[in-house]
C-alpha positions in Angstrom: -22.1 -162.6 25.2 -18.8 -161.0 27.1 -17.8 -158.3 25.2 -14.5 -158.2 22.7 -11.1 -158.1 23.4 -9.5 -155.2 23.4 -7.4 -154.4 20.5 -3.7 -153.8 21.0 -3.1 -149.8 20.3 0.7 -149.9 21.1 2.4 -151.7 18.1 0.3 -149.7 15.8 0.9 -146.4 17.3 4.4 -146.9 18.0 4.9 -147.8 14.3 3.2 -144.6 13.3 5.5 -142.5 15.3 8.3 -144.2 14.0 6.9 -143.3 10.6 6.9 -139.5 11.7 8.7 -136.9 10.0 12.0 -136.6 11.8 11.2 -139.1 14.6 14.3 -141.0 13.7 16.8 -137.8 13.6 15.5 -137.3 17.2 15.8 -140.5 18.6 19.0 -141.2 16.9 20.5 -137.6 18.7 19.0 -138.9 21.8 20.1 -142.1 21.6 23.6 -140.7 20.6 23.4 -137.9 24.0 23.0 -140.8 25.9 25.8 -142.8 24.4 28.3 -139.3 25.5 27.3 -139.1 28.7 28.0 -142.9 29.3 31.5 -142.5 28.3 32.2 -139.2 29.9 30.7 -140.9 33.6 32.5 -144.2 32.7 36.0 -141.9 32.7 34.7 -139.4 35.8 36.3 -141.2 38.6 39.6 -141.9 36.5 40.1 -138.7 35.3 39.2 -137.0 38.8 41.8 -139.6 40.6 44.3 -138.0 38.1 43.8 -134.6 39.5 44.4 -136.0 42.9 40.8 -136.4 44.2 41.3 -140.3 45.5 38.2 -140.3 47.7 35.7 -142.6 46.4 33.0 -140.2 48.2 33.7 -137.5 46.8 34.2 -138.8 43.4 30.3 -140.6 43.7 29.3 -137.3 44.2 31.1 -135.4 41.6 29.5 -138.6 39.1 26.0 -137.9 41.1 26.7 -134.0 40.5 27.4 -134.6 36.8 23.7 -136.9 36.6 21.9 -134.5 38.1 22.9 -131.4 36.3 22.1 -133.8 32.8 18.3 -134.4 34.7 17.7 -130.3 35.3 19.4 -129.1 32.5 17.1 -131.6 30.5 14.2 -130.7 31.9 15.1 -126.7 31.8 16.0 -127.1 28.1 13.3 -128.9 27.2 10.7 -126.7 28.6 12.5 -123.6 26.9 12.0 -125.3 23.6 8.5 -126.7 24.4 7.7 -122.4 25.5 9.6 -121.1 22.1 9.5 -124.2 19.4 13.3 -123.0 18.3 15.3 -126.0 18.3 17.9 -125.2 16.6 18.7 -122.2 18.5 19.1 -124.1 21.8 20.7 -126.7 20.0 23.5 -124.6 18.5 24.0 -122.4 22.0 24.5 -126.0 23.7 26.9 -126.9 21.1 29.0 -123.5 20.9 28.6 -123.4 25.0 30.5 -127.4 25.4 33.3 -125.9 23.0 33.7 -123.2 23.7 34.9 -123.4 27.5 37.0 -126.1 26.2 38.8 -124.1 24.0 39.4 -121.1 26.3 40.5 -123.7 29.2 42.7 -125.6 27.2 46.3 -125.1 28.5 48.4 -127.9 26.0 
């Protein structure tokens, strides 16, 4: 006799981690991090074509600059808080360090 079909481990597994504790805060920040960074490339080349940069080369590579710096700073982060388990301390420094510049910079 062949031998039984495998059972399906995904939708049980994935339903379990959706069932974790905090799963759904997580996913929802990422989901939201994702959302940002969207809008801020979607208004990259207008807002760099109001500073007076009108080449689209340089302007792909600002966006491609702005990409890659989300990629390492990602994968930096994450492996400091996969070495020291302190979320909310590199939370909060990424928070205070986005506003902070902002508000030092702003000249309105």
């Amino acid at each position: 006799a062949p031998p039984p079909a495998p059972r399906l481990e995904y939708p049980r597994k994935a339903l379990a981690l959706l069932r974790s504790p905090g799963f759904g805060v997580a996913t929802a920040s990422f989901v939201a991090s994702i959302g940002c960074t969207n809008v801020v490339s979607a208004f990259t080349a207008p807002a760099l074509a109001r500073a007076g940069l009108m080449d689209g080369m340089q302007i792909d590579l600002a966006g491609a600059g702005f990409q890659l710096a989300i990629v390492l700073g990602g994968i930096g982060l994450g492996g400091l808080v996969d070495r020291n388990k302190n979320f909310k301390l590199v939370i909060l420094s990424c928070l205070l360090s986005s506003v902070l510049p902002r508000h030092f910079l702003d000249t309105s």
